[in-house]
VEXDO-814737 format. One record per residue (C-alpha): x, y, z; chain; residue number from 1. Coordinates in nm, 2 decimals. Each point is the difference from the previous one (the first is absolute). Layout:
! residues N
       c1       c2       c3   mol   seq
        X        Y        Z     A   NUM
...
This chain:
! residues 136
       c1       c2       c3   mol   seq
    -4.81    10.70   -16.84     A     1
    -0.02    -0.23    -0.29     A     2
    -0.16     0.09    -0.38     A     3
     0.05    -0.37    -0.07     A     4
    -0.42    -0.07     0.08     A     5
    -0.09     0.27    -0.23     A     6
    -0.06    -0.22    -0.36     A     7
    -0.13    -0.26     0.23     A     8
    -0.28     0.22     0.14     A     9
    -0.07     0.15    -0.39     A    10
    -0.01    -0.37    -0.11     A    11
    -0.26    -0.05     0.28     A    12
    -0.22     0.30    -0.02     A    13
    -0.01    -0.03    -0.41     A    14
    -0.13    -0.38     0.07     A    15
    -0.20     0.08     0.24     A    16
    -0.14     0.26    -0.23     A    17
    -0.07    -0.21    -0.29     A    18
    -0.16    -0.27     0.18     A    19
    -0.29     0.26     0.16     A    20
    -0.29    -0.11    -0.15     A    21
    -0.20     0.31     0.09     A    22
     0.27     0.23    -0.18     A    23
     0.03    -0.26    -0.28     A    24
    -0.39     0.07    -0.09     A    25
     0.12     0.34    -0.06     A    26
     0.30     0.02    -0.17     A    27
     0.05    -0.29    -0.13     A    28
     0.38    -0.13    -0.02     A    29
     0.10     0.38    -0.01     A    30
     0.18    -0.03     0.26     A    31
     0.40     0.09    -0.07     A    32
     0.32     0.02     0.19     A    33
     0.07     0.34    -0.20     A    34
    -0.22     0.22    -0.18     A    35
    -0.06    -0.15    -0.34     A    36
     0.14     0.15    -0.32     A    37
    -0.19     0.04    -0.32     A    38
    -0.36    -0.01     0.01     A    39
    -0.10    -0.06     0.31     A    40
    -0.39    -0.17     0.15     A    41
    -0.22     0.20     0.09     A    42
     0.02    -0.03     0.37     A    43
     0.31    -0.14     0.10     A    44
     0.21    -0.07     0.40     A    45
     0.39     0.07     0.00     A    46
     0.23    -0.05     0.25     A    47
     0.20     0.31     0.06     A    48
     0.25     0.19     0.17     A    49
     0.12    -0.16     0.38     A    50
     0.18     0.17     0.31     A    51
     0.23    -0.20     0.23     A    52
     0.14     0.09     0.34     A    53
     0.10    -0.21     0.27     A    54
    -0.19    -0.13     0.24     A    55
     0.22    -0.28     0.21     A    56
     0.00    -0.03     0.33     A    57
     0.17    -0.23     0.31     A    58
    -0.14    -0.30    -0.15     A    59
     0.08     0.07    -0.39     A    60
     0.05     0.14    -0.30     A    61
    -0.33     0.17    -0.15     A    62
    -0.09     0.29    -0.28     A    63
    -0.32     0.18    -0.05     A    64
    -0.14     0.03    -0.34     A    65
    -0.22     0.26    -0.09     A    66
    -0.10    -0.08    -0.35     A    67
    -0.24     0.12    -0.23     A    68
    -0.31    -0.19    -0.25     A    69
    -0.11     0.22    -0.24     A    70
    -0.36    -0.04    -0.15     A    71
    -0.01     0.15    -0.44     A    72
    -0.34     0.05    -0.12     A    73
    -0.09     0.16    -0.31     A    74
    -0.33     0.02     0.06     A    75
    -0.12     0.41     0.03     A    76
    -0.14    -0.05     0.40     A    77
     0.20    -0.15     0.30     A    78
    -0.22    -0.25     0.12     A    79
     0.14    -0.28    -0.22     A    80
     0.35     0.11     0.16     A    81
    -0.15     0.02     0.33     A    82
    -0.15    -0.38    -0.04     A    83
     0.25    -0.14    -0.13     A    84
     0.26     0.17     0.25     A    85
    -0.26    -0.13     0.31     A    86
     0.08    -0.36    -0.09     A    87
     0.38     0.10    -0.03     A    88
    -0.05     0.12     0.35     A    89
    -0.23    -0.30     0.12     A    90
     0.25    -0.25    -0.09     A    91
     0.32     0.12     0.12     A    92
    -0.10     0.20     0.37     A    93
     0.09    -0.28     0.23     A    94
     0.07    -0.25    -0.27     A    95
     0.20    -0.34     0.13     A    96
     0.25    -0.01    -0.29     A    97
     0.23    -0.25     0.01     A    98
     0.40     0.12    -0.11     A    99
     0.24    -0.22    -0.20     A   100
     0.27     0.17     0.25     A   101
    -0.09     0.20     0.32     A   102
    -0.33     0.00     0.19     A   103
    -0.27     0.28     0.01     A   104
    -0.09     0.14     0.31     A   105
    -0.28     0.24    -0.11     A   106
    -0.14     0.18    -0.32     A   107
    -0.21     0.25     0.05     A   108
    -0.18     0.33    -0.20     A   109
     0.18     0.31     0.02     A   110
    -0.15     0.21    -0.24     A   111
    -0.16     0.10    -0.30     A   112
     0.04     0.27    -0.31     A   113
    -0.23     0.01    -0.30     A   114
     0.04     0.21    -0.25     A   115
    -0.03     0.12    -0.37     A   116
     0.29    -0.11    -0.23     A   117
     0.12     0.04    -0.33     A   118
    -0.21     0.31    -0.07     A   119
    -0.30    -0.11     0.13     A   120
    -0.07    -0.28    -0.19     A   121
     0.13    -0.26     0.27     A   122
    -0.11    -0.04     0.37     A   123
     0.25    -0.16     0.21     A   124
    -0.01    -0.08     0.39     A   125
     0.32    -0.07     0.11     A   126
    -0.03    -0.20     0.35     A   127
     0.26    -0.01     0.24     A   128
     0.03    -0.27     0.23     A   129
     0.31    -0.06     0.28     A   130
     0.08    -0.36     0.10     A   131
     0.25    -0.13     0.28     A   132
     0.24    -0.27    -0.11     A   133
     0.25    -0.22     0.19     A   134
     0.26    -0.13    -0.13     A   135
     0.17    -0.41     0.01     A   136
């Protein structure tokens, strides 16, 4: 097993992110690599928290990556979230992505959680998808 594709794929699935036109015509740039600090837009798309194990076999190293996109709306109903966090899903469920290091197999839609947060006054879907990597 190798981490070493791991900032490669993040690198890869943040592009790929903020070159979506679709989720662009709904958020905007507000697309971070980490939840932003301060004030923060109104409907927003972080990158977030990530799982590796290993997932090499007879013909070489590999990792599995189960990460998550989280979807920030302040708006008082989900269906802003739930818009916004289609197009997240749209443009990454089978996307080709290209890797500065590594190659992906597959990335696929695992699952998603929305929810209330901070108090109520934030909906946030937090979408977890799993891709297969190989590494050089």
């Amino acid at each position: 097993m190798s981490y070493g594709v791991a900032s490669a794929l993040q690198a890869a699935v943040y592009q790929h992110l903020q070159a979506d036109a679709a989720l662009a015509a709904l958020v905007g740039d507000a697309i971070f690599d980490a939840a932003p600090a301060g004030e923060v837009p109104a409907l927003y798309v972080a990158l977030g928290p990530e799982d590796v194990r290993a997932a090499g076999d007879a013909t070489g190293a590999g990792a599995r990556h189960d990460f998550t996109v989280s979807v920030v709306s302040g708006a008082a109903g989900f269906h802003a979230a739930k818009a916004a966090a289609a197009a997240v899903s749209d443009a990454l469920v089978d996307a080709g992505l290209t890797l500065a290091r590594g190659r992906l197999v597959r990335l696929g839609f695992l699952k998603a959680r929305a929810r209330r947060a901070e108090n109520g006054t934030q909906r946030q879907i937090d979408l977890r998808f799993r891709a297969r990597v190989e590494a050089d």
